[in-house]
ZANU-214844 format. One line per 5 residues: their letters; for each residue x, y, z of N, C-alpha, C. Coordinates in nm, 2 decimals. Layout:
BEGIN
a = X/Y/Z/X/Y/Z/X/Y/Z; ... $
***
This chain:
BEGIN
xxxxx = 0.72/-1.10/2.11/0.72/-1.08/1.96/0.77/-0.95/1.92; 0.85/-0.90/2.05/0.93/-0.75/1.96/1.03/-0.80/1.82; 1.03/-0.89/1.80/1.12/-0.88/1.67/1.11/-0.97/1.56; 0.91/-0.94/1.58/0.81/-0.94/1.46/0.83/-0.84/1.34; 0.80/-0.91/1.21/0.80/-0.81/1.11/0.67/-0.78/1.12 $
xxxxx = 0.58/-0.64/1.12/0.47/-0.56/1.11/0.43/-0.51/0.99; 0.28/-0.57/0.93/0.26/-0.44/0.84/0.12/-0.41/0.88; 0.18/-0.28/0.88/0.02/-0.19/0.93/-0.07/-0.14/0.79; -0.18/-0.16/0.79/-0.23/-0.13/0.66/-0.30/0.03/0.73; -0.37/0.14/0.64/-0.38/0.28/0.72/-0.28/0.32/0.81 $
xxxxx = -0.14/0.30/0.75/-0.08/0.35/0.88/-0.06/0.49/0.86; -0.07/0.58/0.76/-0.09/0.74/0.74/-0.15/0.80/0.78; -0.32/0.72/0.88/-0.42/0.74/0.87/-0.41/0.81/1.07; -0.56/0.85/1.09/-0.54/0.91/1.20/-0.49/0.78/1.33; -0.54/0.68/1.34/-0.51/0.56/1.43/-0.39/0.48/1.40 $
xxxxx = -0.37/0.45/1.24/-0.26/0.42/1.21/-0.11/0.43/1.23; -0.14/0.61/1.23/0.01/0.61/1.21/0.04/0.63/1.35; 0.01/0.64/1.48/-0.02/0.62/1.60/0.05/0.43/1.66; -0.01/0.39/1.60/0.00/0.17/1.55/0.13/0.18/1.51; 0.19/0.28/1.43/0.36/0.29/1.36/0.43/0.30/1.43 $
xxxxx = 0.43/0.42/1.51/0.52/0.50/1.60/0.53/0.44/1.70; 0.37/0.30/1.78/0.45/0.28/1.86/0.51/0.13/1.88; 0.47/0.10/1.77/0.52/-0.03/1.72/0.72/0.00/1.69; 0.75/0.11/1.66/0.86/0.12/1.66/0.96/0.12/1.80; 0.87/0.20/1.85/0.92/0.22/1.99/0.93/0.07/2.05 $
xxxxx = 0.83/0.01/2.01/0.85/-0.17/2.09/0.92/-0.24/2.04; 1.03/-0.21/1.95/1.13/-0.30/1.87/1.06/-0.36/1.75; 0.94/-0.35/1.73/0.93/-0.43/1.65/0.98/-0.33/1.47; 0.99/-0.43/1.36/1.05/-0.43/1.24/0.93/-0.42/1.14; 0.90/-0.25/1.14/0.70/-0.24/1.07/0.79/-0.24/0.91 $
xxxxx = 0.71/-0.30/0.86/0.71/-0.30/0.70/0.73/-0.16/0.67; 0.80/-0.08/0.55/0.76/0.04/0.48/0.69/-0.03/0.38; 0.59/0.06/0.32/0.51/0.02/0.20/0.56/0.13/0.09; 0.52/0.12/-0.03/0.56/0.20/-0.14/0.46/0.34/-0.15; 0.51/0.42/-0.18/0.42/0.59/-0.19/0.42/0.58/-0.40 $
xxxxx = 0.31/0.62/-0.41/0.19/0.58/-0.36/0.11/0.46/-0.30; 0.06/0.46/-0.18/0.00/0.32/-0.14/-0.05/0.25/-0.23; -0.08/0.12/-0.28/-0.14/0.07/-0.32/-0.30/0.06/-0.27; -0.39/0.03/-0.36/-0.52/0.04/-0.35/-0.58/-0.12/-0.30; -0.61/-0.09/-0.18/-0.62/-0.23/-0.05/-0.80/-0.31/-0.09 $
xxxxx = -0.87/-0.21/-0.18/-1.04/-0.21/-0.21/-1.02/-0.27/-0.36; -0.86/-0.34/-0.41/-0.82/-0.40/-0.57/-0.75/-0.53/-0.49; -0.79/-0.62/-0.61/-0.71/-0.76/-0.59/-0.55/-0.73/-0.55; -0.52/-0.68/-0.66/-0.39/-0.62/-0.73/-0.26/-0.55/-0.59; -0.37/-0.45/-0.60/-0.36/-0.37/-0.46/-0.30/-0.48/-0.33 $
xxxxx = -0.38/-0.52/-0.30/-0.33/-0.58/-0.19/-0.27/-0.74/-0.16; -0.24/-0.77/-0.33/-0.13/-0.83/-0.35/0.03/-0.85/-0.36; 0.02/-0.64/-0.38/0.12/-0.55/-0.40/0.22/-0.56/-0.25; 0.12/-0.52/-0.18/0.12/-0.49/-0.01/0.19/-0.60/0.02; 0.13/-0.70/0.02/0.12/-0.80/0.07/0.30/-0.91/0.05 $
xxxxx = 0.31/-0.84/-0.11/0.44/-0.90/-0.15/0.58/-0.85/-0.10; 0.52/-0.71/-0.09/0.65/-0.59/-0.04/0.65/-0.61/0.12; 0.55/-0.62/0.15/0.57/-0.61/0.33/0.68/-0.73/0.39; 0.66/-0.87/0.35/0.68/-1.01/0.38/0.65/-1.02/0.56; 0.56/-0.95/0.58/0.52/-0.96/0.70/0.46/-1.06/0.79 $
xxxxx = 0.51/-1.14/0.90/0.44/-1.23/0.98/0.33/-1.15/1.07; 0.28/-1.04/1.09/0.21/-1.04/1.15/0.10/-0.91/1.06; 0.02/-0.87/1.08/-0.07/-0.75/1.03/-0.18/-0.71/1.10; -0.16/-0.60/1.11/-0.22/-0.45/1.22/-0.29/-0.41/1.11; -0.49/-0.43/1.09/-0.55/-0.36/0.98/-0.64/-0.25/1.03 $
xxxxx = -0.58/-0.14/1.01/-0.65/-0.03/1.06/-0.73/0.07/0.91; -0.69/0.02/0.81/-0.72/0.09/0.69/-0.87/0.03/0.68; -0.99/0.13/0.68/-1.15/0.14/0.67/-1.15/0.30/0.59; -1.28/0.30/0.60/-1.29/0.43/0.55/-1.39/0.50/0.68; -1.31/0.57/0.69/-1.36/0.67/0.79/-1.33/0.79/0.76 $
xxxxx = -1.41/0.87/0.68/-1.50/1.00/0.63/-1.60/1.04/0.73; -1.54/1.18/0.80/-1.64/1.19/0.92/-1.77/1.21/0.83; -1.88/1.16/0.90/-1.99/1.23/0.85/-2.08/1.13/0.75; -1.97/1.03/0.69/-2.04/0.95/0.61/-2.02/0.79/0.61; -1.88/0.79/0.72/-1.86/0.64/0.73/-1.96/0.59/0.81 $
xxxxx = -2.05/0.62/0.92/-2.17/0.55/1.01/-2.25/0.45/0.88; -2.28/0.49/0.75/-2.38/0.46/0.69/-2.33/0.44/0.50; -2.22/0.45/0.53/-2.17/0.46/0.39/-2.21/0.32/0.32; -2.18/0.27/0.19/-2.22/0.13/0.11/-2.05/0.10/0.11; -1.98/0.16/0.14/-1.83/0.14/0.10/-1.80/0.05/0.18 $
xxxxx = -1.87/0.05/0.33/-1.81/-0.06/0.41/-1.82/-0.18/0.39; -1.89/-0.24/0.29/-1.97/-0.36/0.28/-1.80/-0.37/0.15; -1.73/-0.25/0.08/-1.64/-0.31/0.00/-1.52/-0.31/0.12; -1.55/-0.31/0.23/-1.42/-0.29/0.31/-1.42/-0.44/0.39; -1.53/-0.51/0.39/-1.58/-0.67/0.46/-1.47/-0.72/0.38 $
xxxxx = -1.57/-0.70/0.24/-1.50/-0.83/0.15/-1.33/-0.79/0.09; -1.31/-0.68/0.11/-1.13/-0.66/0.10/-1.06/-0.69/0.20; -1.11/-0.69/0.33/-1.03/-0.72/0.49/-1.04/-0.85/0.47; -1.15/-0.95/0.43/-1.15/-1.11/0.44/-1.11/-1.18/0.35; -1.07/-1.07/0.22/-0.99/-1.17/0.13/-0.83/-1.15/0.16 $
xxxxx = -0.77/-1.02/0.21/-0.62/-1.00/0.23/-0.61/-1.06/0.37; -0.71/-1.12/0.44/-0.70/-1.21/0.57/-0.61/-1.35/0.49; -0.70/-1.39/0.40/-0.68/-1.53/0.38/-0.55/-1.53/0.28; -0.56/-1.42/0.18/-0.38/-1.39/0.14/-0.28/-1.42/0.17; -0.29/-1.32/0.35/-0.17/-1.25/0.39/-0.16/-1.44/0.47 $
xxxxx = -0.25/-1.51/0.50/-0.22/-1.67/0.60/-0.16/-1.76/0.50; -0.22/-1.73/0.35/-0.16/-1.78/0.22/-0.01/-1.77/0.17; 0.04/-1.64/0.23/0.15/-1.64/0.21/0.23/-1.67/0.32; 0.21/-1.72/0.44/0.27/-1.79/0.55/0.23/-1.68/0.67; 0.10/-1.57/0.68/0.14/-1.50/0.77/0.07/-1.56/0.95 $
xxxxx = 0.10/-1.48/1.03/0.07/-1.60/1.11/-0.06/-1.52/1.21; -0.06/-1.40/1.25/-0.17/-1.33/1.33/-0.17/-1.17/1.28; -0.32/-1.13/1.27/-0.42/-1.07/1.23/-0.50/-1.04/1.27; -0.42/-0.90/1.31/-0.55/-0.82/1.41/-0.59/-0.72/1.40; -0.74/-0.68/1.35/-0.80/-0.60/1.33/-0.87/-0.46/1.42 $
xxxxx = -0.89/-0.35/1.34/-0.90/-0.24/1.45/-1.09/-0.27/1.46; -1.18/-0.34/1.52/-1.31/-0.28/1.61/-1.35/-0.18/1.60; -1.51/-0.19/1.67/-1.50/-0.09/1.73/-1.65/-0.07/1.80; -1.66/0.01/1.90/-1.77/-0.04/2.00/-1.87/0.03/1.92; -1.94/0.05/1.80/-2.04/0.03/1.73/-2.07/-0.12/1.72 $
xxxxx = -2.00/-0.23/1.73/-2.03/-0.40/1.72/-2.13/-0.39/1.81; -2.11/-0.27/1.92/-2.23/-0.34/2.03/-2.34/-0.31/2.03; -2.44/-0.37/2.12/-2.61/-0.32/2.16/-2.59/-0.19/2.19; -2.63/-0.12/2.09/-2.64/0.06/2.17/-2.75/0.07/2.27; -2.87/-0.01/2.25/-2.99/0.02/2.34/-3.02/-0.06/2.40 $
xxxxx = -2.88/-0.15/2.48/-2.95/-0.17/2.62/-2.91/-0.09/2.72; -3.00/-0.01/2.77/-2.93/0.10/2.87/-2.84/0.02/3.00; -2.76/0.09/3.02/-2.67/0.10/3.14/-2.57/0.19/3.16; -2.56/0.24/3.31/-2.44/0.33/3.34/-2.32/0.22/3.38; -2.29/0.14/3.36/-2.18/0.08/3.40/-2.11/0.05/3.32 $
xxxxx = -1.96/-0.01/3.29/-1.88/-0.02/3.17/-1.89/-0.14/3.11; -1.91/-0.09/2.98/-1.89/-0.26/2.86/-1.82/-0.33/2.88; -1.82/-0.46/2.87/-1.77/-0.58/2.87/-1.76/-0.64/2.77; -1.62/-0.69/2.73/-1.68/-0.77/2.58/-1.73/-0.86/2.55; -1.84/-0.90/2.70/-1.94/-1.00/2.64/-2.10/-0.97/2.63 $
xxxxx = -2.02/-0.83/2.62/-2.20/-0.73/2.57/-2.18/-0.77/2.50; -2.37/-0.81/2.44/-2.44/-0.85/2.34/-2.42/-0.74/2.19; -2.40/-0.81/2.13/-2.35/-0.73/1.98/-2.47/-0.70/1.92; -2.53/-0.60/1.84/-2.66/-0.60/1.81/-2.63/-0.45/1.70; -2.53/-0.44/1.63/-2.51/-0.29/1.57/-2.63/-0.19/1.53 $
xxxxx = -2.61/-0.08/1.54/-2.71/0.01/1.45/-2.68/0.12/1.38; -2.58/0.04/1.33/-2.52/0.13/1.18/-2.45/0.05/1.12; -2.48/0.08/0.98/-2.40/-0.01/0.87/-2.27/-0.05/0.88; -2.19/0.10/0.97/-2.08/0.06/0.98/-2.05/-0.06/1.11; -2.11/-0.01/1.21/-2.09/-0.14/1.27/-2.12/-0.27/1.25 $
xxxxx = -2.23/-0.27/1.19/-2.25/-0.44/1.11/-2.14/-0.46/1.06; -2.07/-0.36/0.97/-1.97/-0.42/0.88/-1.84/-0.50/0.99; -1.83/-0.41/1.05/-1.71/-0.45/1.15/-1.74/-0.57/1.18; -1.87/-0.60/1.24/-1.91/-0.76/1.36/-1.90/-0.84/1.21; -1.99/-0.81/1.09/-1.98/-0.90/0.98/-1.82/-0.92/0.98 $
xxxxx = -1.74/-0.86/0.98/-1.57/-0.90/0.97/-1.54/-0.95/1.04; -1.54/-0.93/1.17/-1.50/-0.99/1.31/-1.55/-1.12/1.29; -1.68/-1.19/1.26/-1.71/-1.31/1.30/-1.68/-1.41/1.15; -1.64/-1.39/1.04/-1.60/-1.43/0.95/-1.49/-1.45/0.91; -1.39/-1.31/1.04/-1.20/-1.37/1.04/-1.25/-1.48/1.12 $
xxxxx = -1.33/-1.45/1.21/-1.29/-1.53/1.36/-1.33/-1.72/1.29; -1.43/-1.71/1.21/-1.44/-1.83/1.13/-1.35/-1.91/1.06; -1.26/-1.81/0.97/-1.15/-1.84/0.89/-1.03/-1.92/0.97; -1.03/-1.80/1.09/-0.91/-1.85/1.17/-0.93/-1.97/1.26; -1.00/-2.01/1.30/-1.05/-2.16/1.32/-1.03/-2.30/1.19 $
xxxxx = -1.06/-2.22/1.09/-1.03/-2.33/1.02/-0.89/-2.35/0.94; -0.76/-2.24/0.95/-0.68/-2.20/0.92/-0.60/-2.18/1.02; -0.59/-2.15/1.17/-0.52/-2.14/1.28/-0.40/-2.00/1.27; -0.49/-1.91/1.18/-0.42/-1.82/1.19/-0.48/-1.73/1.34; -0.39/-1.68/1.38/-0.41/-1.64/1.57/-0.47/-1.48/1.49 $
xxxxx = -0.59/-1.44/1.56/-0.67/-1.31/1.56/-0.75/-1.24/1.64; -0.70/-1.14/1.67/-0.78/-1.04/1.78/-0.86/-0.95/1.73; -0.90/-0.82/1.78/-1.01/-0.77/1.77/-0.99/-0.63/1.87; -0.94/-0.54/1.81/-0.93/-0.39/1.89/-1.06/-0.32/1.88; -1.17/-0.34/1.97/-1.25/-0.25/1.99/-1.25/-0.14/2.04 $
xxxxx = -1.22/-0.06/1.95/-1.14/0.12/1.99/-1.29/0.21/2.00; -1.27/0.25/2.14/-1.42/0.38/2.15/-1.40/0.45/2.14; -1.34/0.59/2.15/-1.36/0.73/2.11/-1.20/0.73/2.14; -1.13/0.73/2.01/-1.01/0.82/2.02/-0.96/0.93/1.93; -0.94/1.06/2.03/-0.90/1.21/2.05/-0.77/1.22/2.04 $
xxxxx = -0.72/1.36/1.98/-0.61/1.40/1.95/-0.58/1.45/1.85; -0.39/1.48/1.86/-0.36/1.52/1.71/-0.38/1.44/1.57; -0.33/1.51/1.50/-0.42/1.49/1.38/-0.56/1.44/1.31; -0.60/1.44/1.41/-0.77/1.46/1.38/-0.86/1.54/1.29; -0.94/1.43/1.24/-1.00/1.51/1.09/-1.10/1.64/1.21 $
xxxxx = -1.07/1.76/1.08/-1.11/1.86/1.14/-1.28/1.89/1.17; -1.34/1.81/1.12/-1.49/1.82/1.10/-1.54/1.66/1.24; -1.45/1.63/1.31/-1.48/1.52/1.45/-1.46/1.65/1.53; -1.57/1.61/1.66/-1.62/1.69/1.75/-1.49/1.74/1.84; -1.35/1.68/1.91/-1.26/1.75/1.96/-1.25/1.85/1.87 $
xxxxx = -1.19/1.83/1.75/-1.17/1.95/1.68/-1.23/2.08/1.62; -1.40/2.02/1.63/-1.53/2.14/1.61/-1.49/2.22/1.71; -1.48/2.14/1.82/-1.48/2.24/2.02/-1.36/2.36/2.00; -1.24/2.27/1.95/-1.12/2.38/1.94/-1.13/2.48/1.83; -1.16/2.46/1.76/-1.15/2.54/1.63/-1.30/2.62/1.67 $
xxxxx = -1.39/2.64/1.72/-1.51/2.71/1.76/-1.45/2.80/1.88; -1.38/2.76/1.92/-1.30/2.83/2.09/-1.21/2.92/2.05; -1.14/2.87/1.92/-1.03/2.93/1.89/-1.07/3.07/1.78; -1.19/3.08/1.71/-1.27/3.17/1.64/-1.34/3.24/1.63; -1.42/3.20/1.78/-1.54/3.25/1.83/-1.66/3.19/1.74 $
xxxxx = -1.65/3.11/1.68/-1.77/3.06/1.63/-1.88/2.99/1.67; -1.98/3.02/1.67/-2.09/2.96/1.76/-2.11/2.80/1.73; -2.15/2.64/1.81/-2.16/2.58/1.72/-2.27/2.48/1.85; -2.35/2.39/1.76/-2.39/2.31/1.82/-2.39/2.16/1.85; -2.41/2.11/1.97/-2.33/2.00/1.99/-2.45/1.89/2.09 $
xxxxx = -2.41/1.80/2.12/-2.54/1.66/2.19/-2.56/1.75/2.30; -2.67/1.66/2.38/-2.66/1.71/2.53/-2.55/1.67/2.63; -2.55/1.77/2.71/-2.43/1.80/2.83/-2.43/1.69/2.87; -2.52/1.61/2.90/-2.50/1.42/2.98/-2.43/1.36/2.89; -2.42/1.36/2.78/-2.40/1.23/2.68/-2.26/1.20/2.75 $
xxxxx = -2.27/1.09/2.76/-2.11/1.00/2.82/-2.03/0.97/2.74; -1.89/1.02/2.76/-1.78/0.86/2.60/-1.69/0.83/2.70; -1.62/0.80/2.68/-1.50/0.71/2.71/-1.36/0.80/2.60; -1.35/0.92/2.63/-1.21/0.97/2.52/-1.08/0.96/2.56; -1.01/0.90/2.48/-0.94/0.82/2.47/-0.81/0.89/2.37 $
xxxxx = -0.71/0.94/2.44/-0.55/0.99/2.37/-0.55/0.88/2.22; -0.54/0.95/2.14/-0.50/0.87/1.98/-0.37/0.83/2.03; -0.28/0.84/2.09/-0.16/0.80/2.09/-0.17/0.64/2.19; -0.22/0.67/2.32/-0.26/0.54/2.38/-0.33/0.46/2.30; -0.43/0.49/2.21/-0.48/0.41/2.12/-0.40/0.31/2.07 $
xxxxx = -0.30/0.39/2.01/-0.19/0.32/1.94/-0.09/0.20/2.02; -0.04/0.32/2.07/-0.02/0.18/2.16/-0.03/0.07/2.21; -0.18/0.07/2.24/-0.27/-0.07/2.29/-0.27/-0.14/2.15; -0.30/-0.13/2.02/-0.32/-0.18/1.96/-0.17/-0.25/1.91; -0.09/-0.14/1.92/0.03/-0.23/1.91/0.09/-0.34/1.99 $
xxxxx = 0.05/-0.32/2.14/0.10/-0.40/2.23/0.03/-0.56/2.21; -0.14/-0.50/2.16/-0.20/-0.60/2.15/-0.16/-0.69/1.99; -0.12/-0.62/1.96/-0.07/-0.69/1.78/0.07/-0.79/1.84; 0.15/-0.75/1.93/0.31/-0.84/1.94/0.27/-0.99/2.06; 0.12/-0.93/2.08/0.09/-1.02/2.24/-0.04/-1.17/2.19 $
xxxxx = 0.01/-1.26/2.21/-0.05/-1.39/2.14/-0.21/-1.37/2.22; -0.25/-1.26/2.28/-0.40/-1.27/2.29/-0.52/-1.24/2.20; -0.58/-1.32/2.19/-0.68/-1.38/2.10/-0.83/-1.30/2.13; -0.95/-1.29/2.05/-1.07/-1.26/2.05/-1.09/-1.13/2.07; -1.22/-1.03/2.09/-1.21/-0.90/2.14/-1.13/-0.83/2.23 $
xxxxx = -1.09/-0.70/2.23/-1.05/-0.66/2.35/-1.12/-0.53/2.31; -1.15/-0.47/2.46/-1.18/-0.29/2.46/-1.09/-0.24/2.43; -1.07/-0.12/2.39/-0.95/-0.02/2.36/-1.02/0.07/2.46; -0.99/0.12/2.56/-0.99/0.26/2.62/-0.96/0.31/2.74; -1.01/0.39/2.78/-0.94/0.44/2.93/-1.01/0.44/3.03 $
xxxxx = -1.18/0.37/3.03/-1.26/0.34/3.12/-1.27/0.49/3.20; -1.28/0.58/3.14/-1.30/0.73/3.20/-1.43/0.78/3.17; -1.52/0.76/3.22/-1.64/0.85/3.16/-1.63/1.01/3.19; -1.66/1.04/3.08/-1.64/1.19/3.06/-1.78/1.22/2.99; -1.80/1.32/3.05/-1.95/1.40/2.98/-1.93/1.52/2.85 $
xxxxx = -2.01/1.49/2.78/-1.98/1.62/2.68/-1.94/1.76/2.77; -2.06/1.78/2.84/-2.08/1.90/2.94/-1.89/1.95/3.00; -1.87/1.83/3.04/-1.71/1.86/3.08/-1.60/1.86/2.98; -1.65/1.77/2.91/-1.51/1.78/2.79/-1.52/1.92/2.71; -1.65/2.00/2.69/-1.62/2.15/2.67/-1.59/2.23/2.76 $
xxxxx = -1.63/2.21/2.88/-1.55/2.31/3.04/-1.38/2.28/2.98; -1.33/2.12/2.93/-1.17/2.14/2.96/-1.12/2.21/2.81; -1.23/2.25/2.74/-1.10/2.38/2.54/-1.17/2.45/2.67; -1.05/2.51/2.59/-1.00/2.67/2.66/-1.13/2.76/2.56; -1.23/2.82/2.65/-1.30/2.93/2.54/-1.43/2.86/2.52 $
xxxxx = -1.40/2.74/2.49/-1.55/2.65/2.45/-1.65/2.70/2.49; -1.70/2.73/2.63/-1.81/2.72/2.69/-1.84/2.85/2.64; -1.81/2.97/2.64/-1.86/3.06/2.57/-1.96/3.07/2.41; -1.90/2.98/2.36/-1.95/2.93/2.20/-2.01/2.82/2.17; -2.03/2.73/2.25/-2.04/2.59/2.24/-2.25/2.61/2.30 $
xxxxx = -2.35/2.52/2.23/-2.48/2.56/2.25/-2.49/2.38/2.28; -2.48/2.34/2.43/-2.51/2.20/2.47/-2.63/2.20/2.46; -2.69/2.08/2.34/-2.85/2.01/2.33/-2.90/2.06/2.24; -2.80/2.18/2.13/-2.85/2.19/2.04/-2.86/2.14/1.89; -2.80/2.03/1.92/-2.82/1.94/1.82/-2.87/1.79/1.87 $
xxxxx = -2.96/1.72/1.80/-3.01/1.58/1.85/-2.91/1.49/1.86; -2.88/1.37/1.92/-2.78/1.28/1.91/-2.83/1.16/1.81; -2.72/1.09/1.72/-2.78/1.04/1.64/-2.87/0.92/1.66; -2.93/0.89/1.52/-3.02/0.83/1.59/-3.03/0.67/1.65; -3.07/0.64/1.78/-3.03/0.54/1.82/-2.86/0.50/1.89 $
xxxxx = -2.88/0.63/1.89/-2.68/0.66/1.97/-2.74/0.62/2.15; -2.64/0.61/2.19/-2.68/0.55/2.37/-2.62/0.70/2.43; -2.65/0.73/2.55/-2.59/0.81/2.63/-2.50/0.82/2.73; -2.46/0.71/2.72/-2.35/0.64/2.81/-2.25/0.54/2.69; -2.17/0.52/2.67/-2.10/0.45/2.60/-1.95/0.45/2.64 $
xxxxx = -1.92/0.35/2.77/-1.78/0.34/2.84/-1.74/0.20/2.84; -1.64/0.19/2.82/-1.59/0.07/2.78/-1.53/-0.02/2.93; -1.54/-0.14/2.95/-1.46/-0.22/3.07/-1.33/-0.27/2.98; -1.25/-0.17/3.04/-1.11/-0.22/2.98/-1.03/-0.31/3.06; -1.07/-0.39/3.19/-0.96/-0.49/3.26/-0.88/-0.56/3.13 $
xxxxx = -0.94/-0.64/3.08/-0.87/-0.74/2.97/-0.76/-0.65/2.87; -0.80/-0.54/2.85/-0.66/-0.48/2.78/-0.51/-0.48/2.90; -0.61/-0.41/3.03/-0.48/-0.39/3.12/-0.42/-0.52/3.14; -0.50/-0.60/3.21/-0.49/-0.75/3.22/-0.36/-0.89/3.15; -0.39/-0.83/3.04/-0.36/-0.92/2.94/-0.22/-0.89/2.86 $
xxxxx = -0.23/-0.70/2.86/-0.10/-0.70/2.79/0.01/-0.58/2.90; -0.08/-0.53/3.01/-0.06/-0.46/3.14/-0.05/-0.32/3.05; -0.15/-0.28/3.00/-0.16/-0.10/2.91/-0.25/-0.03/3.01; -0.19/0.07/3.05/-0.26/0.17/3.11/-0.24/0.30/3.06; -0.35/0.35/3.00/-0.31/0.53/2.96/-0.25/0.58/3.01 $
xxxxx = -0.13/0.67/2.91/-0.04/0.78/3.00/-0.08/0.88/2.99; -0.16/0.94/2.88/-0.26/1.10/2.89/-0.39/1.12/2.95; -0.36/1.22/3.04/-0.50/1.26/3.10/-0.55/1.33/2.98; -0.68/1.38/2.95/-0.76/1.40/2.91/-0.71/1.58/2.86; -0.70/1.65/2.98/-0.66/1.81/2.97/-0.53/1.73/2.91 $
xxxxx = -0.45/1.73/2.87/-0.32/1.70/2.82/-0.33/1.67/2.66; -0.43/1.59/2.63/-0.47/1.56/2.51/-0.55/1.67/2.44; -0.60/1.75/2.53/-0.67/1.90/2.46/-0.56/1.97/2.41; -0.47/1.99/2.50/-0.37/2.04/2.53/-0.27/2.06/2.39; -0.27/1.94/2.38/-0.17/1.86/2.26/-0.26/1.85/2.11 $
xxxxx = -0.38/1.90/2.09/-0.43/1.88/1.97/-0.45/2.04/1.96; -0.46/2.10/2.07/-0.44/2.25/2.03/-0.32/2.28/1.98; -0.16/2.26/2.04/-0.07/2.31/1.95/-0.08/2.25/1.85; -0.12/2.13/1.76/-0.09/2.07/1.67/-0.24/2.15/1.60; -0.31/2.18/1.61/-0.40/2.29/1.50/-0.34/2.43/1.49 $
xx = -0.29/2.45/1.61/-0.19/2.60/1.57/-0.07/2.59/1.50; 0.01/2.48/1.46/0.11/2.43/1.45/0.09/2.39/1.33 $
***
């Protein structure tokens, strides 16, 4: 499917425009949209989209993610019913697969385990925003059964990098390292899975041109500890106070994704180590 027409909805956005760049690189033909965007949370809006793109396929990465307020915001509940009505639109206007960006909030945060998620962990959200997502996920996944429009599901875990809103924790670490500012952060154990914004992209693109259907992980199956991801900013550990802040509530301490099915399915394997990605979001804040 490299010589799919694409429309990315958030593609300005931090994941999105990531979804652009490397959907270009794959041949494929991404829609431009008109500046100013149209407003995707209006009928109107994403009629607009929808008419200018003439897109057969769509990459929806456009949510609201406001650090700090999207876990629990009421906005997501207008982001359900705007994703499942430009679902049934975009199939209305002949489009044919619709794949949405996830995200491992869908899952059980509290069943403990050190071993990697699978996407047949039990879904069980504990945040608004994740309900919103599983509420969308299982309501395309409904549609498209009765409609045969083809849809997947990018469950993206922690993706790092440039252009990152400056108030998300890679960027607290560098900008505290870079000022000397004191700041505080979860305990040294807490586990993620961080994950290059750029590989992000990629996966999601490879997975938007590739006829595979239902969940997939997005990530790099790397457990990394907070403790170490501030050993790799330059400076951090000086400034950085591990455990002095609680982790939120009902957050897990391990949260790593089993990515076989991404590799598997569309053969994506991360090209950024981790120090590379520090690396690369430092010149781009100095820059």
């Amino acid at each position: 499917m490299a010589d799919a027409r694409v429309l990315v909805t958030g593609g300005s956005g931090f994941v999105g425009r990531q979804v652009v760049a490397a959907l270009h690189r794959l041949g494929a033909d991404v829609a431009e949209l008109p500046a100013p965007r149209p407003d995707l949370l209006t009928p109107a809006g994403r009629a607009e989209v929808l008419a200018v793109a003439a897109a057969d396929t769509l990459v929806h990465t456009a949510w609201i993610t406001s650090p700090g307020t999207y876990w629990t915001s009421a906005a997501n509940l207008e982001w359900v019913a705007a994703t499942l009505d430009l679902a049934k639109a975009f199939r209305a206007a002949g489009g044919r697969r619709f794949v949405m960006v996830g995200s491992c909030a869908e899952y059980d945060w509290q069943r403990p385990t050190h071993s990697a998620w699978r996407e047949s962990r039990a879904c069980r959200p504990r945040t608004p925003y994740g309900a919103a997502k599983l509420l969308t996920w299982a309501a395309l996944l409904a549609f498209a059964r009765q409609s045969g429009l083809s849809v997947a599901s990018a469950r993206v875990f922690v993706p790092v990098g440039r252009h990152e809103a400056a108030n998300r924790l890679l960027p607290s670490l560098i900008h505290a390292a870079l000022t000397g500012t004191e700041i505080a952060t979860g305990p040294a154990e807490l586990t993620r899975d961080f994950l290059d914004v750029r590989d992000a992209g990629e996966a999601i693109a490879r997975l938007a041109l590739s006829q595979v259907r239902g969940p997939v992980n997005v990530g790099a199956r790397r457990p990394v500890t907070l403790g170490r991801l501030v050993d790799l900013v330059p400076g951090a550990a000086q400034v950085v106070r591990l455990g002095g802040r609680l982790p939120r509530a009902g957050e897990p301490m391990w949260m790593v994704p089993d990515s076989r099915r991404l590799r598997r399915a569309i053969g994506f394997t991360p090209r950024y180590p981790l120090d590379a990605t520090i690396a690369d979001a430092i010149a781009c804040s100095a820059g």
